[in-house]
PQR file with spaces between the fields and no chain letter, atoms N, CA, C, O and H, PARSE charges and radii, in Angstrom:
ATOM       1  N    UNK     1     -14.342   42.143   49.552 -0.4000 1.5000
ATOM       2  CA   UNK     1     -14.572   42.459   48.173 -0.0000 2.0000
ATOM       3  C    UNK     1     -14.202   41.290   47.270  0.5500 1.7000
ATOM       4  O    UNK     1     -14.785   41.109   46.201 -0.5500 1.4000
ATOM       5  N    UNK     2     -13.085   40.385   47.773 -0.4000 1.5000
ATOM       6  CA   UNK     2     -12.925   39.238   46.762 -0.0000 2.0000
ATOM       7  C    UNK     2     -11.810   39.730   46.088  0.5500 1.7000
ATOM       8  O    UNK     2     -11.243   40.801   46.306 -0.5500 1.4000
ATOM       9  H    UNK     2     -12.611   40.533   48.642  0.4000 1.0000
ATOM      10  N    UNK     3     -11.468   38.710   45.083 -0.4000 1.5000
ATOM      11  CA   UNK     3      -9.893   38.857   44.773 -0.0000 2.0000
ATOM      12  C    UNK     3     -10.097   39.703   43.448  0.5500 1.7000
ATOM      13  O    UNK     3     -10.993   39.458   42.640 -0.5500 1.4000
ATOM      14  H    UNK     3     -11.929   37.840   44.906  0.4000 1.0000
ATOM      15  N    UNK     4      -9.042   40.867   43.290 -0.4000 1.5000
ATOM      16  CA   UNK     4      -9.409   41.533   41.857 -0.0000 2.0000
ATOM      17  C    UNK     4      -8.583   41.276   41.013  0.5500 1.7000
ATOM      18  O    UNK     4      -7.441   41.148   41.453 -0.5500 1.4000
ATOM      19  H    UNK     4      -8.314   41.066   43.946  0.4000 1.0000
ATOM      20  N    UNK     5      -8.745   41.120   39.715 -0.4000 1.5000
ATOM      21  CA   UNK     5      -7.967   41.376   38.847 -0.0000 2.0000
ATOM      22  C    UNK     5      -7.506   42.197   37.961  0.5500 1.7000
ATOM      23  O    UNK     5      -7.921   43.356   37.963 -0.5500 1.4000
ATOM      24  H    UNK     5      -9.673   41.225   39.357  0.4000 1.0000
ATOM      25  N    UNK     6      -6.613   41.799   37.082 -0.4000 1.5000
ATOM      26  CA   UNK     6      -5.727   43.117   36.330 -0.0000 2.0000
ATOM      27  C    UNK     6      -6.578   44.351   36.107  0.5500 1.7000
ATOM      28  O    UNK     6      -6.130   45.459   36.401 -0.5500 1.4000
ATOM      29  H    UNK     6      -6.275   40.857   37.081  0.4000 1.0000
ATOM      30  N    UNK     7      -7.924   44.182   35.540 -0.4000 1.5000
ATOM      31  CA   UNK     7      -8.540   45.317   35.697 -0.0000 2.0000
ATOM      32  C    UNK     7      -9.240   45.903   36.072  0.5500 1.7000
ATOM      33  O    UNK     7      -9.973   46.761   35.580 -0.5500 1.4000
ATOM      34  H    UNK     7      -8.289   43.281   35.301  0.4000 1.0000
ATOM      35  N    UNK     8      -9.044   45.319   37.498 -0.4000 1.5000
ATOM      36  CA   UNK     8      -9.601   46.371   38.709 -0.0000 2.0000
ATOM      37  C    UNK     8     -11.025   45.627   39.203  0.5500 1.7000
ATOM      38  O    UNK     8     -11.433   45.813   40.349 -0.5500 1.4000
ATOM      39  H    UNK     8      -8.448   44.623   37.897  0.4000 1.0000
ATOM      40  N    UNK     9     -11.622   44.921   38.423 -0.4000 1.5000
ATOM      41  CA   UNK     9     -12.867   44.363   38.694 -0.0000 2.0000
ATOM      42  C    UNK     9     -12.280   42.604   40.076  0.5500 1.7000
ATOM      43  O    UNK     9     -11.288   42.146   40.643 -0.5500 1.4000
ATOM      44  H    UNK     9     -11.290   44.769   37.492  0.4000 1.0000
ATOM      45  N    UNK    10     -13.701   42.346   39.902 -0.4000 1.5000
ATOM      46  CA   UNK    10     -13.266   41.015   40.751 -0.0000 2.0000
ATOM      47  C    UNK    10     -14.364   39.763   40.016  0.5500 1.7000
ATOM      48  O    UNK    10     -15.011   39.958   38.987 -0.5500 1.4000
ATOM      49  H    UNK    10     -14.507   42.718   39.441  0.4000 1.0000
ATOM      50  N    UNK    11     -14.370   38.841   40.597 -0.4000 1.5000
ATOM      51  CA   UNK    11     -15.600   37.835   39.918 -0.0000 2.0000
ATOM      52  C    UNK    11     -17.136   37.882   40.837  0.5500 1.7000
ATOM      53  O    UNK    11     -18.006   37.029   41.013 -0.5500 1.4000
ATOM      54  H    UNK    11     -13.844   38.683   41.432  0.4000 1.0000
ATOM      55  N    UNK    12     -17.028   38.892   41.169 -0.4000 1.5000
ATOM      56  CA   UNK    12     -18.568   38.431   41.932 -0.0000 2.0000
ATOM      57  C    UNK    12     -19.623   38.744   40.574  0.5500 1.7000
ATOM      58  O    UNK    12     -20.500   37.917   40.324 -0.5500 1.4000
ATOM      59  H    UNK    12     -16.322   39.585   41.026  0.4000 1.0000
ATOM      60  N    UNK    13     -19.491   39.860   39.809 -0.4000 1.5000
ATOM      61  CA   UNK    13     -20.179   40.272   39.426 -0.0000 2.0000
ATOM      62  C    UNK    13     -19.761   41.029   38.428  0.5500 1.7000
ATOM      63  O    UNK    13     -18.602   41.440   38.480 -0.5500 1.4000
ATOM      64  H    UNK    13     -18.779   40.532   40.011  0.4000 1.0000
ATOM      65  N    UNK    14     -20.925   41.516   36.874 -0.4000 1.5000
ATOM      66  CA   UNK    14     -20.712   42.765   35.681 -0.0000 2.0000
ATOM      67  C    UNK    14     -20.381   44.218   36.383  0.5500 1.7000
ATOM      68  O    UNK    14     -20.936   44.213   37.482 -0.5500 1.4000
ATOM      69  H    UNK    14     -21.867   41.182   36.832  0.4000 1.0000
ATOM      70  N    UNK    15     -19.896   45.084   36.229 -0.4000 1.5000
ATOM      71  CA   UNK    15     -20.175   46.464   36.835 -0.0000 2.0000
ATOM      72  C    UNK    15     -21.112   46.783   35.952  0.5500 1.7000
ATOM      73  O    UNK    15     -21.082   46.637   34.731 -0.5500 1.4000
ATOM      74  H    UNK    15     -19.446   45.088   35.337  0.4000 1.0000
ATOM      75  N    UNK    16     -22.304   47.417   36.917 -0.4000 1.5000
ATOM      76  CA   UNK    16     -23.252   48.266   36.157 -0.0000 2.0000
ATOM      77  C    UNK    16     -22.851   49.642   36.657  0.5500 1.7000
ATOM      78  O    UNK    16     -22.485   50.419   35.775 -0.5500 1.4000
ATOM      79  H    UNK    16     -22.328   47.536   37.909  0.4000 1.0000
ATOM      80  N    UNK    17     -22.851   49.947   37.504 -0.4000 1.5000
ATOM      81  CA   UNK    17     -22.649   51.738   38.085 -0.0000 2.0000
ATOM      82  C    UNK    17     -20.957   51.961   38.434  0.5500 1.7000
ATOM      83  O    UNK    17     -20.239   51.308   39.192 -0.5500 1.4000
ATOM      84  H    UNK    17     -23.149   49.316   38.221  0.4000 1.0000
ATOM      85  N    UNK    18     -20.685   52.947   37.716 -0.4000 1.5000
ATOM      86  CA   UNK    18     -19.157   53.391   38.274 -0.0000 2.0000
ATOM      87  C    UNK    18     -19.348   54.852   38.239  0.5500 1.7000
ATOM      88  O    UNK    18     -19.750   55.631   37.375 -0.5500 1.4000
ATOM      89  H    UNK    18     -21.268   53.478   37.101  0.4000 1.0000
ATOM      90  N    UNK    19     -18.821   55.009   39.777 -0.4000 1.5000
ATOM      91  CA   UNK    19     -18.566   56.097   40.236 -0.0000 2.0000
ATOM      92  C    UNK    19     -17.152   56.624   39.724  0.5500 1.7000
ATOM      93  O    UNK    19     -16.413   55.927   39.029 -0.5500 1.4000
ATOM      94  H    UNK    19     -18.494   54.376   40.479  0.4000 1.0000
ATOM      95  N    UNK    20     -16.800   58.098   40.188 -0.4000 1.5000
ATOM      96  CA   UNK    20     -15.439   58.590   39.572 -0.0000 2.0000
ATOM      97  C    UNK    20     -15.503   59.829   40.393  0.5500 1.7000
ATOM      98  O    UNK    20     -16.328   60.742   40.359 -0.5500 1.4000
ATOM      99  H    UNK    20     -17.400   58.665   40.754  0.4000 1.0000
ATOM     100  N    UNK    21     -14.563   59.677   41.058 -0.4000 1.5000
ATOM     101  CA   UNK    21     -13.948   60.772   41.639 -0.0000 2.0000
ATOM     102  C    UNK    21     -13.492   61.203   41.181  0.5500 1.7000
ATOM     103  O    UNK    21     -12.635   60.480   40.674 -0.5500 1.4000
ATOM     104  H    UNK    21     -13.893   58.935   41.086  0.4000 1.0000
ATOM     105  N    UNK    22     -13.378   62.565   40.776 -0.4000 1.5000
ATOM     106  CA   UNK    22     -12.474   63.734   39.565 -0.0000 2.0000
ATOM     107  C    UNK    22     -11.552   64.418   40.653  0.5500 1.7000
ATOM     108  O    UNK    22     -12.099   64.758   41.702 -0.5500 1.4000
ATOM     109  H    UNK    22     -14.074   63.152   41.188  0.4000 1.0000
ATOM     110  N    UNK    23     -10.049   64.675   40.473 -0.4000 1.5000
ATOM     111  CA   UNK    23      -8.990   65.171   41.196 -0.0000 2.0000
ATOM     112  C    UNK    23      -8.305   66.074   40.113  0.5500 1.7000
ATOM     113  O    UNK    23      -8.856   66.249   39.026 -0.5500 1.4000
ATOM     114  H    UNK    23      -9.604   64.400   39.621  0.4000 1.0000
ATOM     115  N    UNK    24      -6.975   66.706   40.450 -0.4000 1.5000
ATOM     116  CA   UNK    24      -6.021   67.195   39.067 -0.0000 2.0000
ATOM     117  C    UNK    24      -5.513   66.015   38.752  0.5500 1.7000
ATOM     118  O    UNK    24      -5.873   65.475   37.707 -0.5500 1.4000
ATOM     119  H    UNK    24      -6.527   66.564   41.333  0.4000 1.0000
ATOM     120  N    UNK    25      -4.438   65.311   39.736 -0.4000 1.5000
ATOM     121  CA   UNK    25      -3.857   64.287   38.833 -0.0000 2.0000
ATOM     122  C    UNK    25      -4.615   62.874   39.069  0.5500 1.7000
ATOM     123  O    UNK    25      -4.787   62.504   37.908 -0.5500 1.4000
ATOM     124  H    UNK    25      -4.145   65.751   40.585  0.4000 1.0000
ATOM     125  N    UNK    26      -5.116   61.965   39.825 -0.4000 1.5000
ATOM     126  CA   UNK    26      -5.535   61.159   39.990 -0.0000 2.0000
ATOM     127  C    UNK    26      -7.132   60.671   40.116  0.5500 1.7000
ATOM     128  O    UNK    26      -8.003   61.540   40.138 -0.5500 1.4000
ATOM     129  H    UNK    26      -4.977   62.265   40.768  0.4000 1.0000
ATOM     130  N    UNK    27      -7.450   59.413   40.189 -0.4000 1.5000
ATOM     131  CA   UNK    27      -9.389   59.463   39.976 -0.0000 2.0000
ATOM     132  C    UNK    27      -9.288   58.213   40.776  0.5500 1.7000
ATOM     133  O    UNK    27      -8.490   57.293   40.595 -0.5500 1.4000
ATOM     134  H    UNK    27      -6.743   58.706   40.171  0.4000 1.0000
ATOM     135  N    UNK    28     -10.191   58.309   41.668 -0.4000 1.5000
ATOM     136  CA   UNK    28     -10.918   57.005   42.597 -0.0000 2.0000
ATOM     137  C    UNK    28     -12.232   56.397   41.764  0.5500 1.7000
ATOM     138  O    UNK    28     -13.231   56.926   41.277 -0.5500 1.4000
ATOM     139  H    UNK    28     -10.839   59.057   41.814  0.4000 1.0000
ATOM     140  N    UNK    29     -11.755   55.068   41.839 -0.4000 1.5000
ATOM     141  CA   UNK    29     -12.982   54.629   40.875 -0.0000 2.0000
ATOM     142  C    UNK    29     -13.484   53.473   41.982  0.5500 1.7000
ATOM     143  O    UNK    29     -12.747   52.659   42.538 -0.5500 1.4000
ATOM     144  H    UNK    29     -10.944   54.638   42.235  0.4000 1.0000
ATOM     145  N    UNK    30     -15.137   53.637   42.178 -0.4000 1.5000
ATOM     146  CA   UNK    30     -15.508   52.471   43.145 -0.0000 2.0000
ATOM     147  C    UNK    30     -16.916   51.919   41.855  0.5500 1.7000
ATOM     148  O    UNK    30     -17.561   52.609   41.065 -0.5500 1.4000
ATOM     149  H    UNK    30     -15.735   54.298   41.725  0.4000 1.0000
ATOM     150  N    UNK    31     -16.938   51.027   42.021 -0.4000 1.5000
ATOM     151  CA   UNK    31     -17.935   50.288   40.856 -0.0000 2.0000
ATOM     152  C    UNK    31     -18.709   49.068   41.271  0.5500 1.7000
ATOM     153  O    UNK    31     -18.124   48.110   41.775 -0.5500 1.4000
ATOM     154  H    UNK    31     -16.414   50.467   42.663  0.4000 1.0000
ATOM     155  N    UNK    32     -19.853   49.074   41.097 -0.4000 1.5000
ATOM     156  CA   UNK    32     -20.981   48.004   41.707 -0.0000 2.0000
ATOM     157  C    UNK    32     -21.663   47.360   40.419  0.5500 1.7000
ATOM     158  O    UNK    32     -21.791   47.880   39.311 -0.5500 1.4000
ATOM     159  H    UNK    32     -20.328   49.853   40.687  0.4000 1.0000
ATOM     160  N    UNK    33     -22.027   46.226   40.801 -0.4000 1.5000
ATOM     161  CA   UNK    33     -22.742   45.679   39.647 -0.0000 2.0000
ATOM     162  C    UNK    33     -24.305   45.422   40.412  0.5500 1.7000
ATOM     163  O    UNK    33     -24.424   45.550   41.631 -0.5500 1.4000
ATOM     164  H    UNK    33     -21.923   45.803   41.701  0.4000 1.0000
ATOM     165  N    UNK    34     -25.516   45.030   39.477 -0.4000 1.5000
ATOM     166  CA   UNK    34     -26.674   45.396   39.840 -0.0000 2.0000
ATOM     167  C    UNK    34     -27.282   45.073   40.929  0.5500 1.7000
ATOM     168  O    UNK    34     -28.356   45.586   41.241 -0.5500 1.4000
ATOM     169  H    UNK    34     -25.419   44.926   38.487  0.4000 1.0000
ATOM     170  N    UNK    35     -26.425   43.819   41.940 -0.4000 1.5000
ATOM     171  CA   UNK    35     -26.911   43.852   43.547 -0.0000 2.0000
ATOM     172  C    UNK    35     -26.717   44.966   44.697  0.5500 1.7000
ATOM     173  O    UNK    35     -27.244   45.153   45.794 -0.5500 1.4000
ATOM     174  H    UNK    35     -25.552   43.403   41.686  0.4000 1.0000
ATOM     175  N    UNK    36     -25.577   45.715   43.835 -0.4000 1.5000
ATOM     176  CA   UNK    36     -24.894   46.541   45.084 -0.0000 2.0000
ATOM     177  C    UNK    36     -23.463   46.181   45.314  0.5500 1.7000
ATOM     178  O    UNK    36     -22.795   47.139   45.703 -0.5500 1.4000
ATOM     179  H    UNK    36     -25.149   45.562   42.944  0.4000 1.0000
ATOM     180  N    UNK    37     -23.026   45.425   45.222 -0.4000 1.5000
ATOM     181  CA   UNK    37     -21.759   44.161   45.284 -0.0000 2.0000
ATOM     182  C    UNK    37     -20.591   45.275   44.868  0.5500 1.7000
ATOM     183  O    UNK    37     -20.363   45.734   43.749 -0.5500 1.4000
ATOM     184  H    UNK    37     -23.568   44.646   44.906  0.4000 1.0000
ATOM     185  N    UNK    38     -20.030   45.514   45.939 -0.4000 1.5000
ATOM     186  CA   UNK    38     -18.676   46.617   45.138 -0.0000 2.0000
ATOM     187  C    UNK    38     -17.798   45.860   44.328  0.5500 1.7000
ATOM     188  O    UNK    38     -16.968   45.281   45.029 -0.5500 1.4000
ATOM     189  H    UNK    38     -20.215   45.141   46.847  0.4000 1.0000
ATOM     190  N    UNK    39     -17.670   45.652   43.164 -0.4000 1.5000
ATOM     191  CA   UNK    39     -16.863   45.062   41.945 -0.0000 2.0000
ATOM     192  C    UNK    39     -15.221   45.792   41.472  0.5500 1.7000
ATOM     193  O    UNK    39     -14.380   45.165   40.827 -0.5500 1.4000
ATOM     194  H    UNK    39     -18.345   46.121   42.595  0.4000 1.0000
ATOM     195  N    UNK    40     -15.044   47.224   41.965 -0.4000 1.5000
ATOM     196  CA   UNK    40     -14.190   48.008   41.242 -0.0000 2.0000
ATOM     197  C    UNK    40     -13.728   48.663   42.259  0.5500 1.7000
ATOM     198  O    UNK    40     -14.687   49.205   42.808 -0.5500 1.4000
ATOM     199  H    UNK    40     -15.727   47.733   42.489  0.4000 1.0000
ATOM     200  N    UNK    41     -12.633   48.926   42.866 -0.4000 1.5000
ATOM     201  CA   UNK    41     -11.838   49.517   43.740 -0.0000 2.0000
ATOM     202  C    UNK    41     -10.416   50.003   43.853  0.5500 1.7000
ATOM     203  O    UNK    41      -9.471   49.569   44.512 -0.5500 1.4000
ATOM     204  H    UNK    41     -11.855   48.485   42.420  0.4000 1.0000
ATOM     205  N    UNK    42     -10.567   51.407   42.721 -0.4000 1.5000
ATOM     206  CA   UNK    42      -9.307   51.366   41.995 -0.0000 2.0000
ATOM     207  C    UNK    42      -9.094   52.968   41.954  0.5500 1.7000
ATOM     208  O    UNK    42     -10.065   53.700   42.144 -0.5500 1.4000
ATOM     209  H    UNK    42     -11.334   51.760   42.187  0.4000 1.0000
ATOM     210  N    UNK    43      -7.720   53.537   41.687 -0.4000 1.5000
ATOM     211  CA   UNK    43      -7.246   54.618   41.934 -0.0000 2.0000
ATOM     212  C    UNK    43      -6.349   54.706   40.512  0.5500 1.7000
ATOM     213  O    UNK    43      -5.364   53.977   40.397 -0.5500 1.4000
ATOM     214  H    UNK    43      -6.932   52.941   41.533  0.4000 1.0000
ATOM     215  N    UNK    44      -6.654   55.441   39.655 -0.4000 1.5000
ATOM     216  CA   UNK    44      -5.575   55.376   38.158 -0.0000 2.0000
ATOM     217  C    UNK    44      -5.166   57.128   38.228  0.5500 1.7000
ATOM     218  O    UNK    44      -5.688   58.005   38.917 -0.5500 1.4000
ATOM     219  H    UNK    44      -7.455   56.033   39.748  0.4000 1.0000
ATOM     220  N    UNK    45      -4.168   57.210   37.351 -0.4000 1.5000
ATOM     221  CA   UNK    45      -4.035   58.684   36.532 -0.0000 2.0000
ATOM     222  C    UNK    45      -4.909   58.960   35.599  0.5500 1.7000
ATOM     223  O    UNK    45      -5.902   58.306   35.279 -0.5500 1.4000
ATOM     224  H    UNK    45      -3.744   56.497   36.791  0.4000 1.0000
ATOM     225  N    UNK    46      -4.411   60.215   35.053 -0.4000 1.5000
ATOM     226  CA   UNK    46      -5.040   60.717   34.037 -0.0000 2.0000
ATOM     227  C    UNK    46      -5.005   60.178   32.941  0.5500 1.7000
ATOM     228  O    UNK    46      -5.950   60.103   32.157 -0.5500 1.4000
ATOM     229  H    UNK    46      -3.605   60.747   35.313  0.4000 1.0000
ATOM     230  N    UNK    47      -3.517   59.601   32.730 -0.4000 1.5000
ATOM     231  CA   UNK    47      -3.740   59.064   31.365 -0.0000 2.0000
ATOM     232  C    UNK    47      -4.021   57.309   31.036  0.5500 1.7000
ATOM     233  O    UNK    47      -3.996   56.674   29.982 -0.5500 1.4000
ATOM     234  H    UNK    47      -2.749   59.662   33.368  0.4000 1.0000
ATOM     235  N    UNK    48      -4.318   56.855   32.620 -0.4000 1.5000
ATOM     236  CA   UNK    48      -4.630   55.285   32.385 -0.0000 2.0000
ATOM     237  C    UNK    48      -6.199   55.637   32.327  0.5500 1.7000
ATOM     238  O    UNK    48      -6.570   54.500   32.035 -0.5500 1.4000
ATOM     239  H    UNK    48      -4.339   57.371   33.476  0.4000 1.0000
ATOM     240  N    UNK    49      -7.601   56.509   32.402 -0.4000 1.5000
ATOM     241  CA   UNK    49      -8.546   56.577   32.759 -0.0000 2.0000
ATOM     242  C    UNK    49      -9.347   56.250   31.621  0.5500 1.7000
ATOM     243  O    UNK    49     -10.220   55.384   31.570 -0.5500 1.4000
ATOM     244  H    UNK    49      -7.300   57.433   32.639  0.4000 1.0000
ATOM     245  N    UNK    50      -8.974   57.015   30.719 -0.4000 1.5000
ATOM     246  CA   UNK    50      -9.739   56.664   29.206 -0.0000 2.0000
ATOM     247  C    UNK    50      -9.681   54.979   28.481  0.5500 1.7000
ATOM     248  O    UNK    50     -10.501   54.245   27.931 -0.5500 1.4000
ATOM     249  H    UNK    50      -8.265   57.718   30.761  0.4000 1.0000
ATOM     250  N    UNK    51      -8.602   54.915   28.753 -0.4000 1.5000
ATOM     251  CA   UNK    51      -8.451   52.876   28.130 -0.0000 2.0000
ATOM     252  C    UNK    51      -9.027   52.407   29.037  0.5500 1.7000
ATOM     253  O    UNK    51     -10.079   51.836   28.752 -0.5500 1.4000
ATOM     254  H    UNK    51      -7.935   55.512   29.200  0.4000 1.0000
ATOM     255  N    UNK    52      -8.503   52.449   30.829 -0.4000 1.5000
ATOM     256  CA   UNK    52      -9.792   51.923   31.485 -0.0000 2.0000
ATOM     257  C    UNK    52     -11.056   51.291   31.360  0.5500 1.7000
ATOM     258  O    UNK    52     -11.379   50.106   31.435 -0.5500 1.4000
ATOM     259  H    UNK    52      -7.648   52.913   31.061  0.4000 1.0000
ATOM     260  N    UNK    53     -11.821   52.512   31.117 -0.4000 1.5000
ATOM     261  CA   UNK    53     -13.125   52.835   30.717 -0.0000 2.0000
ATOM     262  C    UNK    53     -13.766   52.497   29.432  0.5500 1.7000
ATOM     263  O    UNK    53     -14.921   52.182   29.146 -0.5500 1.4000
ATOM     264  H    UNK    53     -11.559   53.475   31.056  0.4000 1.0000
ATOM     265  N    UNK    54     -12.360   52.698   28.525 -0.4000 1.5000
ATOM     266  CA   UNK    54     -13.241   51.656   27.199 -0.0000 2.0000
ATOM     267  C    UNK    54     -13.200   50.259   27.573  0.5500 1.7000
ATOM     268  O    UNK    54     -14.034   49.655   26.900 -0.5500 1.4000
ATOM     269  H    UNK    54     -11.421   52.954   28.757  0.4000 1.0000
ATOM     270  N    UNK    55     -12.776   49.735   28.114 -0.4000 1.5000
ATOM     271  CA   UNK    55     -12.687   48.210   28.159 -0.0000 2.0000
ATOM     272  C    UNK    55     -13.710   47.586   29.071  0.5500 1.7000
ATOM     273  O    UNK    55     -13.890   46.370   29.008 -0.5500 1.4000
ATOM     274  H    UNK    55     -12.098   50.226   28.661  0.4000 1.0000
ATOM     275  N    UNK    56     -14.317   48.248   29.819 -0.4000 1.5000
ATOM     276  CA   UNK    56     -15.409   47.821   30.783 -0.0000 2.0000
ATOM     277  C    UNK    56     -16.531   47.610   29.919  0.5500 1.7000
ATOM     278  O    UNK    56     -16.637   48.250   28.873 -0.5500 1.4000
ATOM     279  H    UNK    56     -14.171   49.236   29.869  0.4000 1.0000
ATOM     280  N    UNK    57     -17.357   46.778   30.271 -0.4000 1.5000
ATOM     281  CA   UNK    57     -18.758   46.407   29.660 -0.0000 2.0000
ATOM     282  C    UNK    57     -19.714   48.117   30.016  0.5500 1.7000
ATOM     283  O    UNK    57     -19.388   49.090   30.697 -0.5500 1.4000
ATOM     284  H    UNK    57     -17.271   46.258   31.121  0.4000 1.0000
ATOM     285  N    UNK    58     -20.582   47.909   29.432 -0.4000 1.5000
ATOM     286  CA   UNK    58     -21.315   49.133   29.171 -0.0000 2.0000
ATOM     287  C    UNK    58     -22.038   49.436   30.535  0.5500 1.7000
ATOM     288  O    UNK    58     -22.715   48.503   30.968 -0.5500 1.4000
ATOM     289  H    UNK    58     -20.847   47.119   28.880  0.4000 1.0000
ATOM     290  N    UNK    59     -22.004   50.642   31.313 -0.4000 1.5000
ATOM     291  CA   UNK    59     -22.561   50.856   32.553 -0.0000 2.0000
ATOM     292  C    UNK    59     -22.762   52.362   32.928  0.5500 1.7000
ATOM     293  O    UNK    59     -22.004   53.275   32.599 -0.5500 1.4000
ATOM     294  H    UNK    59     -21.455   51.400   30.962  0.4000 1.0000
ATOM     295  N    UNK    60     -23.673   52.450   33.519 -0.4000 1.5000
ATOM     296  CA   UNK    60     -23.616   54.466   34.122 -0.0000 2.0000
ATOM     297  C    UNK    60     -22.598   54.847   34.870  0.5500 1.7000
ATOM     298  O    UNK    60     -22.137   54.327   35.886 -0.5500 1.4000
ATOM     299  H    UNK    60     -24.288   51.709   33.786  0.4000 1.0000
ATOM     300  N    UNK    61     -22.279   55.807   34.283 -0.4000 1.5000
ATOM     301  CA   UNK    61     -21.345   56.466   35.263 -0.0000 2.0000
ATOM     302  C    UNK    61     -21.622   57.815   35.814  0.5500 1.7000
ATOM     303  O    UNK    61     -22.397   58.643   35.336 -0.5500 1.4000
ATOM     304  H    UNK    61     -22.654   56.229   33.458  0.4000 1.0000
ATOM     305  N    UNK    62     -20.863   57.937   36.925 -0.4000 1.5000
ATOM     306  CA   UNK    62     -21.293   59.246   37.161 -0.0000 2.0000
ATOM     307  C    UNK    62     -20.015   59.507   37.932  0.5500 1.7000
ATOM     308  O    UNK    62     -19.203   58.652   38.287 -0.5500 1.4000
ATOM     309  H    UNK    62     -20.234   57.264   37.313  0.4000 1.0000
ATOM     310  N    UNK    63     -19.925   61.464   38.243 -0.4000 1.5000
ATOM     311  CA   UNK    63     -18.782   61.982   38.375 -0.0000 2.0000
ATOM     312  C    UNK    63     -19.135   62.796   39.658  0.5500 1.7000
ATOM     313  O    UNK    63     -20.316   63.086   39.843 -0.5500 1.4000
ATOM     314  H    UNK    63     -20.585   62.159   37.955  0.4000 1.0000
ATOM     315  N    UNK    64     -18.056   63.234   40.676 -0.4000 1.5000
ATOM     316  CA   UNK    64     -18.056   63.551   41.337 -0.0000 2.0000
ATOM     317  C    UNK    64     -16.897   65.083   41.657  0.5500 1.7000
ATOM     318  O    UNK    64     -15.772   64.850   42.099 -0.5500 1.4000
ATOM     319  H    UNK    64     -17.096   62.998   40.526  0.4000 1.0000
ATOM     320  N    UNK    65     -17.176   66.036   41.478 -0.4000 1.5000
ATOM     321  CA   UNK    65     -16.211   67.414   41.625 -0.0000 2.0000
ATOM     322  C    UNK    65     -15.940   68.328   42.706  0.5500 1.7000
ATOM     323  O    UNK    65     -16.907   68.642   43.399 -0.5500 1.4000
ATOM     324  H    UNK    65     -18.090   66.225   41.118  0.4000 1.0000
ATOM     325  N    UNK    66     -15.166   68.662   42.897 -0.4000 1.5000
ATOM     326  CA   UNK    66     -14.950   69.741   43.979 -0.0000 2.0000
ATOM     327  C    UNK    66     -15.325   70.876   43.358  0.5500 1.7000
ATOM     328  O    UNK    66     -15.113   70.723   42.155 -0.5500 1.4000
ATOM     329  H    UNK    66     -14.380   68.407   42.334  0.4000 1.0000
ATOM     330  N    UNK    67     -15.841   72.088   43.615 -0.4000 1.5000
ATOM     331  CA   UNK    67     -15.687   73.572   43.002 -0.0000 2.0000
ATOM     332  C    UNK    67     -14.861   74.308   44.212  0.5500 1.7000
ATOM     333  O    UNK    67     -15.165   75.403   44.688 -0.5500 1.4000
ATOM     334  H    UNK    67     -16.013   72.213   44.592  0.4000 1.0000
ATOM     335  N    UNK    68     -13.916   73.609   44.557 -0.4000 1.5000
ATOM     336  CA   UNK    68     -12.860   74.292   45.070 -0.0000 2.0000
ATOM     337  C    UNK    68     -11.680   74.773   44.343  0.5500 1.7000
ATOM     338  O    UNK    68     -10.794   75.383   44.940 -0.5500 1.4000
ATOM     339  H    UNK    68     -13.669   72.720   44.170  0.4000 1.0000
């Protein structure tokens, strides 16, 4: 994946797609930019998720739930 930095990304590449695993307390975040190139490989709380996410360049996201 290459070396990441403070926020979670690395230099290969922009994230265009971030995924999100939805949990109670914690969220898996895996994030690709437009080759496929996994860019984002990161695990936060609840309350680091929202600043996260504003600070990333603009990209789709999508969510993932249990109905358990």
């Amino acid at each position: 994946m290459g070396k990441v930095n403070k926020s979670g990304t690395n230099q290969k590449g922009q994230v265009a797609f971030l995924g999100i695993d939805l949990s109670k307390k914690s969220f898996q975040l895996h994030g690709v930019d437009a080759k496929g190139h996994v860019v984002i490989k990161k695990k936060l709380n609840r309350k680091a998720l929202l600043p996260f996410i504003a600070n990333l360049p603009q990209c789709a996201i999508g969510m993932e739930t249990c109905g358990g």
